[in-house]
C-alpha atoms as a printed R data frame, in Angstrom:
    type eleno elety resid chain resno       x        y      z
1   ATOM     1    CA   UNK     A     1 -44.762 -151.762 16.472
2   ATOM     2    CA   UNK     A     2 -44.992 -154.339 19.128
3   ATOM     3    CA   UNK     A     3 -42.957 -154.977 22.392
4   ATOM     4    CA   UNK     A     4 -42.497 -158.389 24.064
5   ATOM     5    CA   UNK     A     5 -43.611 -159.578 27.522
6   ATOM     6    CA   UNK     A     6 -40.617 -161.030 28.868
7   ATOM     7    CA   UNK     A     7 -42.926 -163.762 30.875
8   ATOM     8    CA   UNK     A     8 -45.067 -165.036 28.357
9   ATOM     9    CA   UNK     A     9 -43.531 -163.984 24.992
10  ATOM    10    CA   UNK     A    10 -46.889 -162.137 23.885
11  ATOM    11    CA   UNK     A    11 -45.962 -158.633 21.448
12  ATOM    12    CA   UNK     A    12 -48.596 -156.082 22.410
13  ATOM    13    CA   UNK     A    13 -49.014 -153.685 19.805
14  ATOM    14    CA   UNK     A    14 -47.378 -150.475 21.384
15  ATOM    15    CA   UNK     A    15 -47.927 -146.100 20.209
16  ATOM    16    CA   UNK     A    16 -45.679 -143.482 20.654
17  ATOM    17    CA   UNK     A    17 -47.045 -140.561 20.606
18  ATOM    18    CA   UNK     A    18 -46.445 -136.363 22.217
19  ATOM    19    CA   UNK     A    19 -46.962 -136.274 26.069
20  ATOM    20    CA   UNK     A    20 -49.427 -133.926 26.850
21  ATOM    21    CA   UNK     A    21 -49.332 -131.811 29.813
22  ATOM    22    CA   UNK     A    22 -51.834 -134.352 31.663
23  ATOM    23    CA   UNK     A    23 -48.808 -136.632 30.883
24  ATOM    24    CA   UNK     A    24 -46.111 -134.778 32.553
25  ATOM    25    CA   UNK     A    25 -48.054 -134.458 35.866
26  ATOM    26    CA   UNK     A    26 -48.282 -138.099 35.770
27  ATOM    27    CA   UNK     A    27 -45.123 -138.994 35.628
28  ATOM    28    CA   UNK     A    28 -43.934 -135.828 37.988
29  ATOM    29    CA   UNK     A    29 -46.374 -138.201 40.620
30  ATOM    30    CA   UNK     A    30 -44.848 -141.637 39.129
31  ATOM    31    CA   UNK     A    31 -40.814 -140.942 40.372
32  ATOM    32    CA   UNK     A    32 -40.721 -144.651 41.677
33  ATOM    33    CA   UNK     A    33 -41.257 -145.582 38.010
34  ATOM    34    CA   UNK     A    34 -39.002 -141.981 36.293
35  ATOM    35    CA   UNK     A    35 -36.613 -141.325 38.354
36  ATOM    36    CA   UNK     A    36 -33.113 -140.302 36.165
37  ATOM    37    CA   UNK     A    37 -34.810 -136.944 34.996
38  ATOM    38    CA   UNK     A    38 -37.219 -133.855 35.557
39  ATOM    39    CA   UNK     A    39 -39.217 -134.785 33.014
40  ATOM    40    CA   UNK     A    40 -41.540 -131.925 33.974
41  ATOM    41    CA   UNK     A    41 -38.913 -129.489 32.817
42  ATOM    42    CA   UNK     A    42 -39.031 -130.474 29.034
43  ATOM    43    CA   UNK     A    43 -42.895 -129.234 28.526
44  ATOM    44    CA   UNK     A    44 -42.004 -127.342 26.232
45  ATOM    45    CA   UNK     A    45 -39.901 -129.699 24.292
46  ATOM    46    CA   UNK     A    46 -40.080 -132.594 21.799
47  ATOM    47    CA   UNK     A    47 -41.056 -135.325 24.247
48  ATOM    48    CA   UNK     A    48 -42.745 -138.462 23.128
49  ATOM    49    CA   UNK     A    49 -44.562 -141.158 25.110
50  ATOM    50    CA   UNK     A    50 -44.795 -145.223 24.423
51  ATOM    51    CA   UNK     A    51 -47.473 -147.086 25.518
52  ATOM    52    CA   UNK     A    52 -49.710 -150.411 25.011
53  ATOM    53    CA   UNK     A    53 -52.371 -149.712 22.612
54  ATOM    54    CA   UNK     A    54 -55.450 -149.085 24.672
55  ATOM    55    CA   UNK     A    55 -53.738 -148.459 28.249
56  ATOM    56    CA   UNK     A    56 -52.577 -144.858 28.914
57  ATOM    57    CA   UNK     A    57 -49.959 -146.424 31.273
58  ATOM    58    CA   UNK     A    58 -46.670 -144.750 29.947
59  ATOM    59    CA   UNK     A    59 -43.646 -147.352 29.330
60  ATOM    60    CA   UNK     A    60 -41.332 -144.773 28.449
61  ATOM    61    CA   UNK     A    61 -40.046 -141.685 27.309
62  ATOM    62    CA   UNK     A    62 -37.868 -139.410 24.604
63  ATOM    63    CA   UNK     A    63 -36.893 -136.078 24.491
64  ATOM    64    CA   UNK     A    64 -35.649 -135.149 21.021
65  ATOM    65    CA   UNK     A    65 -34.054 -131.761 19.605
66  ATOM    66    CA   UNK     A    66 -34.147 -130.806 16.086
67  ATOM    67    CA   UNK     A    67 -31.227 -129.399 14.445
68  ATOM    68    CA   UNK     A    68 -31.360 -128.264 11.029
69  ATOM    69    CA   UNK     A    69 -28.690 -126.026  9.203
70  ATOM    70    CA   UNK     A    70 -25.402 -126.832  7.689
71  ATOM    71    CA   UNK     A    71 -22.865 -129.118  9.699
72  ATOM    72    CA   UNK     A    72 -25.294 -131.422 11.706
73  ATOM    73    CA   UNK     A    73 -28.900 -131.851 10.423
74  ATOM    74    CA   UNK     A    74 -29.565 -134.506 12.590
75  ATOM    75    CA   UNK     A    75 -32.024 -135.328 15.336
76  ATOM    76    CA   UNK     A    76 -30.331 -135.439 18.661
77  ATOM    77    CA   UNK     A    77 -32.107 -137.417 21.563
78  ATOM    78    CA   UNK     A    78 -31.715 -135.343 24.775
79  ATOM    79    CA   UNK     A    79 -33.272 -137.599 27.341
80  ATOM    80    CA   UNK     A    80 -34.397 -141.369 27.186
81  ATOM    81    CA   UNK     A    81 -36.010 -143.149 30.053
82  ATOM    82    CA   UNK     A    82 -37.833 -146.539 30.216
83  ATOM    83    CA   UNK     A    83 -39.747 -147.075 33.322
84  ATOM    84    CA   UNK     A    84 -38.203 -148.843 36.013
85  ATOM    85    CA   UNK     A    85 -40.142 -151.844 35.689
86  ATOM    86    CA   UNK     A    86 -38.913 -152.098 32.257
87  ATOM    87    CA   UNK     A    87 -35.173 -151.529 33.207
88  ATOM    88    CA   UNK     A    88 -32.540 -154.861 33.416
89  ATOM    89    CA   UNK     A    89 -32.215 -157.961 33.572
90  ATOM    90    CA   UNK     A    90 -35.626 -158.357 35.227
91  ATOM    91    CA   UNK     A    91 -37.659 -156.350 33.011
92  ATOM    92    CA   UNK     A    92 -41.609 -157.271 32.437
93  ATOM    93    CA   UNK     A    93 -41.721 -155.807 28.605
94  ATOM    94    CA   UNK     A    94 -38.689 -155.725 25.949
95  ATOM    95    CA   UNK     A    95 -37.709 -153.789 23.576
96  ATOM    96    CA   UNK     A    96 -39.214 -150.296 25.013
97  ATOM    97    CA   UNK     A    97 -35.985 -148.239 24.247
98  ATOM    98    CA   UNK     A    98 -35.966 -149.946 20.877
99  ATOM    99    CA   UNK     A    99 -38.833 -148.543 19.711
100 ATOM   100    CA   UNK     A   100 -38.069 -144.817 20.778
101 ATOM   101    CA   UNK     A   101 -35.294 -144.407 19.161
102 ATOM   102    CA   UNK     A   102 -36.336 -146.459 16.016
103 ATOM   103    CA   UNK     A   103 -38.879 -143.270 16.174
104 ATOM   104    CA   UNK     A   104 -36.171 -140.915 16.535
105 ATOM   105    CA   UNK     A   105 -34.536 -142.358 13.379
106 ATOM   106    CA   UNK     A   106 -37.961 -142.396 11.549
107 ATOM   107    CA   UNK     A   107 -38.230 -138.649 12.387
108 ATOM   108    CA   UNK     A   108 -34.657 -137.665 11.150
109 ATOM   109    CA   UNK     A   109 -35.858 -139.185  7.825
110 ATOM   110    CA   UNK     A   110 -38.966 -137.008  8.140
111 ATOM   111    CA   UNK     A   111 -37.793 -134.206  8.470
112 ATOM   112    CA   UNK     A   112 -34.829 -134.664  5.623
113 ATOM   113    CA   UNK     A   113 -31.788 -135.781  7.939
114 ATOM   114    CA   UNK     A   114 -31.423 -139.116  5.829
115 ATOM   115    CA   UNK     A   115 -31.945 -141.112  9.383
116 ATOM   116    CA   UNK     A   116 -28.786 -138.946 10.881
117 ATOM   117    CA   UNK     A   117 -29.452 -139.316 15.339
118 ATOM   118    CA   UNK     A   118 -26.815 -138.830 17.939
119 ATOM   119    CA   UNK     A   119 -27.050 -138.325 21.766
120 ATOM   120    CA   UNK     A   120 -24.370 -137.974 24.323
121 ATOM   121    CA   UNK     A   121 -24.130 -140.581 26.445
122 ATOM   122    CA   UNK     A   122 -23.558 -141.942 29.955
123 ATOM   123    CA   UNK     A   123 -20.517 -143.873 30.255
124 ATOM   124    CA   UNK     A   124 -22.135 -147.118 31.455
125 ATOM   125    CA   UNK     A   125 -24.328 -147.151 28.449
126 ATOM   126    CA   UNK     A   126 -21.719 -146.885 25.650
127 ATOM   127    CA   UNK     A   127 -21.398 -150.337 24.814
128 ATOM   128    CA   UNK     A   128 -24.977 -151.361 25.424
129 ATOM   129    CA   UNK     A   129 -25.601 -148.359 22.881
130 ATOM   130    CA   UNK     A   130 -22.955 -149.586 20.536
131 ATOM   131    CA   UNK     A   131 -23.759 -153.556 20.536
132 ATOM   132    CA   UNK     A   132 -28.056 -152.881 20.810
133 ATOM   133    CA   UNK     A   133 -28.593 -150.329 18.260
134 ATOM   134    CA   UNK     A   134 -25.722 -149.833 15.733
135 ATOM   135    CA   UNK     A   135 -24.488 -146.334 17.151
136 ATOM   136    CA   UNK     A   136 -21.133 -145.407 16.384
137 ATOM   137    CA   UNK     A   137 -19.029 -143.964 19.508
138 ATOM   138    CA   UNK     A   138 -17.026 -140.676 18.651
139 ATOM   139    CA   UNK     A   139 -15.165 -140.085 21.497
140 ATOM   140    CA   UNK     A   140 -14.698 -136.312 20.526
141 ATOM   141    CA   UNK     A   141 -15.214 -134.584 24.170
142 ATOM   142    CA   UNK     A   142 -15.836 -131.409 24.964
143 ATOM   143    CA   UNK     A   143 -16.921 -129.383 28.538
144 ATOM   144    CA   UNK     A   144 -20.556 -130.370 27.761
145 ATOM   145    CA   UNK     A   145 -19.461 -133.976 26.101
146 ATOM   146    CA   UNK     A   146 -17.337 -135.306 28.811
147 ATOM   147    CA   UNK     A   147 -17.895 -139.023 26.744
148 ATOM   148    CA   UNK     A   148 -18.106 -137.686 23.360
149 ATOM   149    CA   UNK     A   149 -21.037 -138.541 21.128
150 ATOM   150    CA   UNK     A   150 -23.019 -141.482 19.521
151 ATOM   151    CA   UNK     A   151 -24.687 -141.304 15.829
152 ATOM   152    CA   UNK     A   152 -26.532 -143.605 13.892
153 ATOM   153    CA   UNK     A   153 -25.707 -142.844  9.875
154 ATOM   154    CA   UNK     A   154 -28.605 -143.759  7.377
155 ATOM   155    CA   UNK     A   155 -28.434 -147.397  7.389
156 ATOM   156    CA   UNK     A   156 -28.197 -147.567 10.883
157 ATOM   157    CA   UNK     A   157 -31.282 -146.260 11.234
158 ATOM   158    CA   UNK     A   158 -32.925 -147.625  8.802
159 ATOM   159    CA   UNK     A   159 -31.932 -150.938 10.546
160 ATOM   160    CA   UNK     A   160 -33.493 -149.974 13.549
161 ATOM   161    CA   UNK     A   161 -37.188 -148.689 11.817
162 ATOM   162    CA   UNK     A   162 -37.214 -152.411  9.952
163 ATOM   163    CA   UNK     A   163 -36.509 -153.815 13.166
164 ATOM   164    CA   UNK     A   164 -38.772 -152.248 15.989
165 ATOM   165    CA   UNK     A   165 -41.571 -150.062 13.662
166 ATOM   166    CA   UNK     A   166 -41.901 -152.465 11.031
């Protein structure tokens, strides 16, 4: 997978990979660059790491939760931060969030969800979420889904793993 340098155009090849718990102090000490979530509270979650090949600098980050069983099986992503510096219009590398949850879909498929993700969003990231990467809005609310939900279905994802893993 590669990511592009908004400056130059260059694709550095990119990894995602588990955080370790080296990683989680890290970015405990990095809050200029992680700021939207205690990141050190998920050690003993599903949380995955992108970075350059050969630079341990971490880009940004994914919390997923498997759930199996009749009704969902589906991989839902909890938590998804890019670094700051990677945030906006003036962003130094694209396609960071891409690539996680391109992952995310890879993993549903892995573990036999047929590429089935949701997450429950933020409401200033519906549309972005919508127009960027295919998810579907279902505005079914509840106490802990103020907004509802957002899935990706098979081809979705599948769209997404051709486009940012391939």
């Amino acid at each position: 997978m590669v990511l592009e340098d908004t400056s130059n155009g260059e694709k550095p090849e990119a990894t995602i990979e588990p955080m370790t718990p080296g990683d989680f102090k890290v970015v405990k000490k990095d809050k200029a660059r992680f700021d939207s979530f205690n990141w050190g509270s998920l050690v003993a979650r599903e949380v995955f790491k992108i970075r350059i090949e050969g630079d341990d600098k971490i880009l940004g980050l994914m919390c997923i939760q498997d759930h199996p069983g009749e009704g969902i099986n589906a991989i839902e992503i909890e938590l998804l931060e890019v670094s700051k510096e990677h945030r906006g219009k003036t962003k130094k590398l694209d396609l960071v969030a891409g690539c996680l949850i391109a992952y995310a879909c890879r993993e549903s498929f892995k573990r036999g969800y047929e590429g089935f993700v949701f997450l429950v969003p933020k409401t200033k990231v519906i549309k972005n979420y919508q127009v960027s990467y295919g998810f579907i809005h279902m505005p079914i609310t509840s106490k802990d889904r103020p907004m509802g939900f957002m899935m990706l279905d098979t081809q979705a994802a599948l769209n997404l793993i051709r486009k940012y893993l391939d």
